[in-house]
C-alpha positions as CSV (number, residue, x, y, z in Angstrom):
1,X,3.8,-13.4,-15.0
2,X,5.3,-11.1,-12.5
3,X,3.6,-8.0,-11.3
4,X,3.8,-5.8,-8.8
5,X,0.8,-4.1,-7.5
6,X,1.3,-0.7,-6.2
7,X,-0.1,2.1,-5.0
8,X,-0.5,5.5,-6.2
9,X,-1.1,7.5,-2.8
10,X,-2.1,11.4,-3.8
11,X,-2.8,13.4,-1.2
12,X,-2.1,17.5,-0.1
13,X,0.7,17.7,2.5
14,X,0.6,20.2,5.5
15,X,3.1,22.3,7.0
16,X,3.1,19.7,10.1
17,X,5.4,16.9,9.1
18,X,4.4,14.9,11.9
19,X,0.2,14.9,10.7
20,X,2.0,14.1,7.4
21,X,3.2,10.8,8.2
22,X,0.0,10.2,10.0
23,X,-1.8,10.5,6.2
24,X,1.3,8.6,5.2
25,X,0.5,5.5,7.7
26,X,-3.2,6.1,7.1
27,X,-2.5,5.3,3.6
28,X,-0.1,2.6,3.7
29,X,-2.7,0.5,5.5
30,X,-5.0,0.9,3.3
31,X,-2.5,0.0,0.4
32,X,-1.7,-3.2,2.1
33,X,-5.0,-3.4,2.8
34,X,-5.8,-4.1,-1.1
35,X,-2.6,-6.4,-1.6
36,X,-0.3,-3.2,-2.5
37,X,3.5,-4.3,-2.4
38,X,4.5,-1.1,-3.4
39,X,3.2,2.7,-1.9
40,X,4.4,5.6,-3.9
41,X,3.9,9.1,-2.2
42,X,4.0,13.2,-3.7
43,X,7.5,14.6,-3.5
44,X,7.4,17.2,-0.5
45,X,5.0,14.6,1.4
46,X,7.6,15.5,4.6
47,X,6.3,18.8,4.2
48,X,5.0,21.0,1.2
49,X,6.9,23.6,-0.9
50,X,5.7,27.5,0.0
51,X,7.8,27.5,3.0
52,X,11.5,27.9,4.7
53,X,12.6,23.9,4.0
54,X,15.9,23.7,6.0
55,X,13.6,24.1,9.4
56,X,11.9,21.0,9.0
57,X,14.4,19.0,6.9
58,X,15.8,16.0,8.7
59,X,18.8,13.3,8.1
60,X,17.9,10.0,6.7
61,X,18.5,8.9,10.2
62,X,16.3,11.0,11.7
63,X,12.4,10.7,13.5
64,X,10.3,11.4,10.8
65,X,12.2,8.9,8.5
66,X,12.4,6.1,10.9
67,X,8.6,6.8,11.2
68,X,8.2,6.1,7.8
69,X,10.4,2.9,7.9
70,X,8.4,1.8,11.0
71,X,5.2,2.4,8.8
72,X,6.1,0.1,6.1
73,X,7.5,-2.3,8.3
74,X,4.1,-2.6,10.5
75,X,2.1,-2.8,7.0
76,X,4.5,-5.1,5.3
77,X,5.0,-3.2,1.9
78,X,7.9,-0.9,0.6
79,X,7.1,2.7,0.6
80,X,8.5,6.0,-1.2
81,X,8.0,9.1,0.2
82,X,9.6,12.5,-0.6
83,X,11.6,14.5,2.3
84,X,14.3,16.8,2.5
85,X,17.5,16.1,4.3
86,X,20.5,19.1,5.5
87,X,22.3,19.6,2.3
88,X,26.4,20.6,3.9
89,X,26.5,23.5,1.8
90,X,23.3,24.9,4.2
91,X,21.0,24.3,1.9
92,X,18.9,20.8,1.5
93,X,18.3,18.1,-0.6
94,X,15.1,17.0,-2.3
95,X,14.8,13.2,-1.5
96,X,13.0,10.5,-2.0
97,X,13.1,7.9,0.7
98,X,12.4,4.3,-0.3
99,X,12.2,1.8,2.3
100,X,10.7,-1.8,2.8
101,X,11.3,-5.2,3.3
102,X,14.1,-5.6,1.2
103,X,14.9,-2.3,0.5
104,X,16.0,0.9,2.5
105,X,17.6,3.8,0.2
106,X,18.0,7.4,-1.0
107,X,17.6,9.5,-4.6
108,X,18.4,12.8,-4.3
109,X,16.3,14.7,-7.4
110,X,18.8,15.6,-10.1
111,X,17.4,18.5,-11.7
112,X,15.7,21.3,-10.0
113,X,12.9,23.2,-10.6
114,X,14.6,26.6,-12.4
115,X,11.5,26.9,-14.1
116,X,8.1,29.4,-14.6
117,X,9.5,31.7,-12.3
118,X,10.3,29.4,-9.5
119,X,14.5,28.7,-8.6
120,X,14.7,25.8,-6.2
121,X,17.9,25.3,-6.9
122,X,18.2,28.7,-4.4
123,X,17.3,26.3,-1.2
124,X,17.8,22.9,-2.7
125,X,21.3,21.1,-3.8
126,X,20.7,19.2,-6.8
127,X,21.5,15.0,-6.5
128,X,24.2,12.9,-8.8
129,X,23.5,9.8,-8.7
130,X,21.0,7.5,-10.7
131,X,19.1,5.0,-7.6
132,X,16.5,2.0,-8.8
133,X,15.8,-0.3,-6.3
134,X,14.3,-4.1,-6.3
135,X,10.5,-4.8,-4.8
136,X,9.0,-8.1,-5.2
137,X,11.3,-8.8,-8.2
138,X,10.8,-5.7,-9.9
139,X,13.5,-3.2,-10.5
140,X,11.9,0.4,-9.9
141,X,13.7,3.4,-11.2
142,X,13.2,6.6,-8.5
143,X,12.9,10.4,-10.3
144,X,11.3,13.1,-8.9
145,X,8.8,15.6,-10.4
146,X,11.0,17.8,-12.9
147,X,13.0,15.0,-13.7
148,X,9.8,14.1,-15.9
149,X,11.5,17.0,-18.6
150,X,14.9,14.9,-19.1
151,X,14.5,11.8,-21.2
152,X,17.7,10.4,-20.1
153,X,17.4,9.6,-16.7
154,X,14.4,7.3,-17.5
155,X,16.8,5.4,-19.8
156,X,19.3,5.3,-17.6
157,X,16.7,3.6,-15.7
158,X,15.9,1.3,-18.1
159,X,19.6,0.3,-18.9
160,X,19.7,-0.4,-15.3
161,X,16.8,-3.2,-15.9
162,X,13.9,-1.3,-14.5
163,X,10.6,-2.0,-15.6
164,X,8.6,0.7,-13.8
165,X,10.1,4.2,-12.7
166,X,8.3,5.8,-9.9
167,X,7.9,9.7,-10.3
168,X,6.8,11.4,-6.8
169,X,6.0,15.2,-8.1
170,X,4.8,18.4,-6.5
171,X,3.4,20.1,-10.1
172,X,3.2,23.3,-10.2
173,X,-0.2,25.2,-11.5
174,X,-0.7,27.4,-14.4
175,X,-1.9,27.5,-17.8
176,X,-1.4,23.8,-20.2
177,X,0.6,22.5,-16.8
178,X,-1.7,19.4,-16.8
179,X,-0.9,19.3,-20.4
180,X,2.6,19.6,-20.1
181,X,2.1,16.5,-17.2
182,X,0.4,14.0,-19.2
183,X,2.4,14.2,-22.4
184,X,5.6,14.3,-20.4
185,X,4.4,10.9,-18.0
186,X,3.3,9.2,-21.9
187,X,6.9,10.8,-23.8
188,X,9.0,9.3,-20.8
189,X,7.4,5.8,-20.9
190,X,7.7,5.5,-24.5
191,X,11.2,6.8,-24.9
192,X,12.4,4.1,-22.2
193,X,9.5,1.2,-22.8
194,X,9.2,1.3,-19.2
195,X,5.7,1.6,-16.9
196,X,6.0,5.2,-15.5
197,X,3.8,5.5,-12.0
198,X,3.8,9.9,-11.4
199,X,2.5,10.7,-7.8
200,X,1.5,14.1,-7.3
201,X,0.4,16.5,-4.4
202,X,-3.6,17.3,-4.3
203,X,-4.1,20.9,-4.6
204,X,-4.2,23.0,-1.5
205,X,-8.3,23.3,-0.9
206,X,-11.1,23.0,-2.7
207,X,-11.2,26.2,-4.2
208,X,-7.6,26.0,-6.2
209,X,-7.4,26.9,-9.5
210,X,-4.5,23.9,-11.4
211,X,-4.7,26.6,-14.5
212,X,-3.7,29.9,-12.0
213,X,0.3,30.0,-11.3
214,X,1.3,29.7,-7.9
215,X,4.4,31.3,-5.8
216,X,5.9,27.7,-4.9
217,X,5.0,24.3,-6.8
218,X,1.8,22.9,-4.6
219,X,1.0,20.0,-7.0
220,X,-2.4,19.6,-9.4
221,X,-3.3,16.5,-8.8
222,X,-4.0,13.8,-11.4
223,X,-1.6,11.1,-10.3
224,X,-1.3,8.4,-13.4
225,X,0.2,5.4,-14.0
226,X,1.4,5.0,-17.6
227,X,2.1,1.3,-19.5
228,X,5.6,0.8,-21.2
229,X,3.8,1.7,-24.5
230,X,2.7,4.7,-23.6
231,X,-0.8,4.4,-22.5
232,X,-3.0,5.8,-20.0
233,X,-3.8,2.8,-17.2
234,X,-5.1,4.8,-14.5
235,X,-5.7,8.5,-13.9
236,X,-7.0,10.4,-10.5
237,X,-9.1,13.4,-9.9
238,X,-8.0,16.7,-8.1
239,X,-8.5,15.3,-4.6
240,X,-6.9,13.4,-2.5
241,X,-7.6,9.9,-4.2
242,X,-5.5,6.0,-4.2
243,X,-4.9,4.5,-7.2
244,X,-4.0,0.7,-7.0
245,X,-3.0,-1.6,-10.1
246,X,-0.8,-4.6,-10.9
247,X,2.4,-3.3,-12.9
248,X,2.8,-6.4,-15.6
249,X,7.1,-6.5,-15.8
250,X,6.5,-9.2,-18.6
251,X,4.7,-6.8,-20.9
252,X,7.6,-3.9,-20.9
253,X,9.8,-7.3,-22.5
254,X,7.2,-7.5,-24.8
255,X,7.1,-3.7,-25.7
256,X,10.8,-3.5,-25.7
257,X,10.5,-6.5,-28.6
258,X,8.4,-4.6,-30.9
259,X,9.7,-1.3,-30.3
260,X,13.1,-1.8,-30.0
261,X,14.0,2.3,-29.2
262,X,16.9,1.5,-26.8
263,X,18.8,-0.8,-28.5
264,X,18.5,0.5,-32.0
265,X,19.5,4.3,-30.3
266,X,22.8,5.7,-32.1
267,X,23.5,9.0,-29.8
């Protein structure tokens, strides 16, 4: 059986990207500390969405990614983390950073959030290119948050050979959003027979309202990890919470053998 246990890391990201990765290493020990070979952070853990992003974006070369490689280097386990990196046309890009023993990469999120009011796409530069990566003998598909909406990229994953796509996310509040988020984390496992693993930001204080919109996406909470057929393995609260569990690469072969959707597709 091969599995790879991971770690579903929600918490609420500051303005400070520095005490960021400080809740990032905090994490990541204890991840490791429970046999995690995999840490999956929020999208905007650098820094969260609601502020100007080209001020505290940072090349992949930079100090507050090499802190995060140095993180996962002292804990021994691969971790993704969303940043933002200088864009050339002066905007930036809305990255996830995956980096570990074996592995040390880039996706840059594909579709934006021009959506309920909010255009990203005015201070981010969307991404081309479709990245999965290989921990422990796993192939992991990366997609960020709004990626969750387009079907194919998790296929793409999947015709890559991945058996678990990781889905950092920042979610933005309002009314059926945590409806919208946990049909669309079962709909993308099932339409690619793939284990989907969808790390969100915590809401912003105790007091926020997940059903009230909000100006920028600040994330709802309720990370989940999903089994290639669709079911609900794991689920977290409002606050920030860890979520570790063994991802079973054998049973997606066994889902993909009953429910063949990817080789019997026609379009």
């Amino acid at each position: 059986m091969t599995t790879l246990r991971t770690a579903l890391c929600q918490f609420t990201a500051s303005t400070d990207p520095e005490e960021n990765l400080r809740t990032i290493d905090e994490m990541a020990a204890r991840a490791a500390g429970e046999g995690a070979a995999l840490a999956v952070f929020p999208e905007a853990a650098m820094a969260r969405f609601g502020i100007k992003l080209a001020p505290v974006a940072q090349p992949l070369d930079g100090p507050w990614a090499d802190g995060v490689r140095e993180s996962a280097r002292r804990h021994g386990l691969t971790l993704v983390a969303g940043m933002f990196t200088p864009s050339p046309d002066g905007r930036v890009t809305n990255t996830l950073l995956a980096t570990g023993p074996d592995v040390d990469t880039a996706y840059d999120k594909i579709h934006l959030y021009d959506a309920f009011g909010f255009s990203e796409s005015d201070t981010v530069a969307p991404g081309e290119k479709v990245v999965t990566v290989d921990v422990a003998g796993v192939r992991v598909g990366l997609a960020t948050c709004y990626d969750i909406r387009f079907p194919e990229l998790f296929r793409a994953h999947a015709d890559e050979g991945a058996a678990l796509t990781v889905l950092p996310a920042s979610w933005g509040a309002g009314p059926a959003k945590l409806d919208h988020w946990r049909l669309l984390t079962r709909a993308r496992a099932l339409d690619a027979t793939l284990w989907v693993a969808a790390v969100g930001q915590a809401p912003p204080g105790p007091d926020a309202d997940i059903r009230r919109p909000t100006k920028a996406p600040t994330g709802i909470g309720h990370s989940v990890l999903i089994g290639p057929e669709g079911s609900v393995r794991a689920e977290a609260g409002e606050t920030p919470e860890m979520l570790v569990a063994d991802v079973d690469a054998d049973e997606v072969a066994e889902v993909r053998k009953a429910v063949a959707v990817l080789e019997n597709r026609r379009l």
